[in-house]
N, C-alpha and C positions, 0 to 999 in steps of 0.2 A: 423913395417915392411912395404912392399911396395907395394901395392896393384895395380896398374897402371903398374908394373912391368909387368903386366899382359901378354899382348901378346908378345908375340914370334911376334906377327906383329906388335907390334912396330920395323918394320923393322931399320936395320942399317942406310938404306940409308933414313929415316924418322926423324929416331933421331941421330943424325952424332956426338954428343959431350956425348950420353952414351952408344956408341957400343962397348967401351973399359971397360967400366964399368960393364956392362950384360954381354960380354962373360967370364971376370974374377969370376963373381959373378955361373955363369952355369958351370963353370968349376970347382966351390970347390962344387958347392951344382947340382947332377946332375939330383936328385930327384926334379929340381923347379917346373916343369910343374905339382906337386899335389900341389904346392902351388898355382900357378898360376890358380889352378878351385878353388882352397879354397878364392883366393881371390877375386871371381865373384860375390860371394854370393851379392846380389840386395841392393840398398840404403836402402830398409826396413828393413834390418838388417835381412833376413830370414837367418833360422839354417836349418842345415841339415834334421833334423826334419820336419818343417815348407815345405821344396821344395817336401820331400817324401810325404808327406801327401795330394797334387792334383793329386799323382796318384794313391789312393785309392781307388779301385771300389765303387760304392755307394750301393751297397749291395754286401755284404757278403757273403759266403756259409754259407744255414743252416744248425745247428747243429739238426741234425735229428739222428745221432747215440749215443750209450747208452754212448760212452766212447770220450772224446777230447782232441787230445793231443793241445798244447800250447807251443809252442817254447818260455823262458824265455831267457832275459839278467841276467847274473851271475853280485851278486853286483860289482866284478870287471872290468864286462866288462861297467857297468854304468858309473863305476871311467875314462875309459879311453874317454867315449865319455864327460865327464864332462870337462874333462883335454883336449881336441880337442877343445871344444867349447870355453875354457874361453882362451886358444892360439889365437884363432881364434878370437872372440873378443875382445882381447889385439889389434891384429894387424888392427882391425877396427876403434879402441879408438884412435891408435894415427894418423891414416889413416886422421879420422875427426877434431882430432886437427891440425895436419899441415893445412889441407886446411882452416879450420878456419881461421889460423895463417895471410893465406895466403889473405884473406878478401873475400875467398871462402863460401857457402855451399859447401858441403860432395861430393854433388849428382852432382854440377858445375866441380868441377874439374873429376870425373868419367866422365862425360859429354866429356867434351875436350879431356879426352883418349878415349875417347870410337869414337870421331867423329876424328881424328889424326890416330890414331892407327886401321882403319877401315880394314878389312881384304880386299885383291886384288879385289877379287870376290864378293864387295859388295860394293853398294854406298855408299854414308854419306845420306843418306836420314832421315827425320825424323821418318818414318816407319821401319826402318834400326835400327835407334839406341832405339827405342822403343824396338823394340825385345829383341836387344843386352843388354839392360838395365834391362830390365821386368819391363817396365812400362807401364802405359793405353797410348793409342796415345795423349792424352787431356794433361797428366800429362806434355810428354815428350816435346810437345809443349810449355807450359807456363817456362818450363825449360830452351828452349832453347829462347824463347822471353828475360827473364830474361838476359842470359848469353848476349848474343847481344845488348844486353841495357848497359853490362858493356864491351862491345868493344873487348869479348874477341872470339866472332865467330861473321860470318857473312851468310849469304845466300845469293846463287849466282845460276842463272839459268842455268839446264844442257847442256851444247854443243851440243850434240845427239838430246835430246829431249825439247825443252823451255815450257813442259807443267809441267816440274819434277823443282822441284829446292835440290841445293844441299848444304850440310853446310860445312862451310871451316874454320878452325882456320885462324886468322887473327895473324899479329905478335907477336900484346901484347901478345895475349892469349898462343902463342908457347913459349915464354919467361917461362908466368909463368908454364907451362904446365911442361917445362926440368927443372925448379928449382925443382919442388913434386916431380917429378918423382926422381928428382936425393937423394931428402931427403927420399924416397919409398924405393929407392932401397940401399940403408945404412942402411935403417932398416929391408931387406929381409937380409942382409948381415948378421948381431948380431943376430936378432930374429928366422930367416927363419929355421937351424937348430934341434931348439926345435918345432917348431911346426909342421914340417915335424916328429920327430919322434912320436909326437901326435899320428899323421894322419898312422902314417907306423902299429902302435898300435890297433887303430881301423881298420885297414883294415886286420890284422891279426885276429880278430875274426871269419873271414869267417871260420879260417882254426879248428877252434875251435869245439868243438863238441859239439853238443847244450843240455841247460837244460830242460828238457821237464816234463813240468806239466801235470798234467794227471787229469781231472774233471770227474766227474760222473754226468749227466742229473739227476734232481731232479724226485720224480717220481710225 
């Protein structure tokens, strides 16, 4: 699958040789946009699990009543988040071998979309794509040194402001940029389907009625 596919801000007028492509592809599948946050998920591979869990309060309520209930996942709703994740992981697996392919890292070509594909309302900065990446500023730096050193971005000081500088795809890098992407999105084409109904699966558990375990405080 396609993961680059990503924004809807890969505007048409940005990527002009696959606006024929993305609007045929939104048009069979009109569910893409749960694809498209499924395929944000960060170079570190985080799971859905892994993003939920930094907004865990760091303490708890305590269990100071005699009785607690516990909201369980039923073994079938585990099967379905199993079957999300290894979807989801498939579409990452070959995400990193194209780019491989392509004499990429993973995190290179997310790079190039993510500095190409920058929304209106925000610069290509490196604090920019730091966010947009989830990555430390330090990380996103050596990343983008890296990528610049193979010619495929460049940095260029802001118009506005010359104390800001800002990162620009250079041509190689838009070359190789609409090749993945075009291989991204032939694989949202085949793939995108099942793992959208994945996703339609687990988010049908809300509607579920929950299993509730019931403890007794030890005395």
């Amino acid at each position: 699958m396609r993961e680059g596919v990503g924004d809807a801000e890969l505007q048409s007028s940005r990527h002009p040789l696959l606006d024929a492509r993305l609007q045929g592809i939104i048009c069979r599948v009109p569910d893409i946009a749960l694809l498209l946050i499924a395929s944000r998920i960060s170079q570190y591979d985080l799971s859905c699990y892994d993003i939920n869990m930094q907004s865990i309060p760091e303490q708890l309520p305590s269990k100071s009543r005699q009785a607690v209930e516990q909201p369980v996942l039923s073994h079938r709703q585990v099967q379905r988040l199993a079957e999300f994740r290894f979807q989801l992981r498939r579409f990452l697996h070959f995400s990193h071998i194209v780019a491989e392919g392509a004499g990429l890292r993973p995190q290179q070509y997310q790079l190039l979309q993510c500095v190409y594909g920058m929304p209106d309302e925000l610069d290509p900065t490196i604090a920019n794509v730091a966010a947009r990446m989830l990555l430390k500023h330090n990380s996103a730096v050596e990343l983008v040194d890296r990528t610049v050193e193979q010619g495929l971005l460049r940095r260029v000081p802001d118009p506005t402001d010359h104390r800001r500088i800002l990162l620009r795809v250079t041509s190689q890098g838009e070359h190789l940029l609409n090749s993945l992407a075009a291989y991204h999105l032939q694989e949202l084409e085949e793939a995108g389907p099942e793992l959208l109904r994945a996703l339609r699966r687990v988010l049908l558990m809300k509607t579920e009625p929950p299993v509730v375990h019931r403890t007794r405080k030890r005395a």
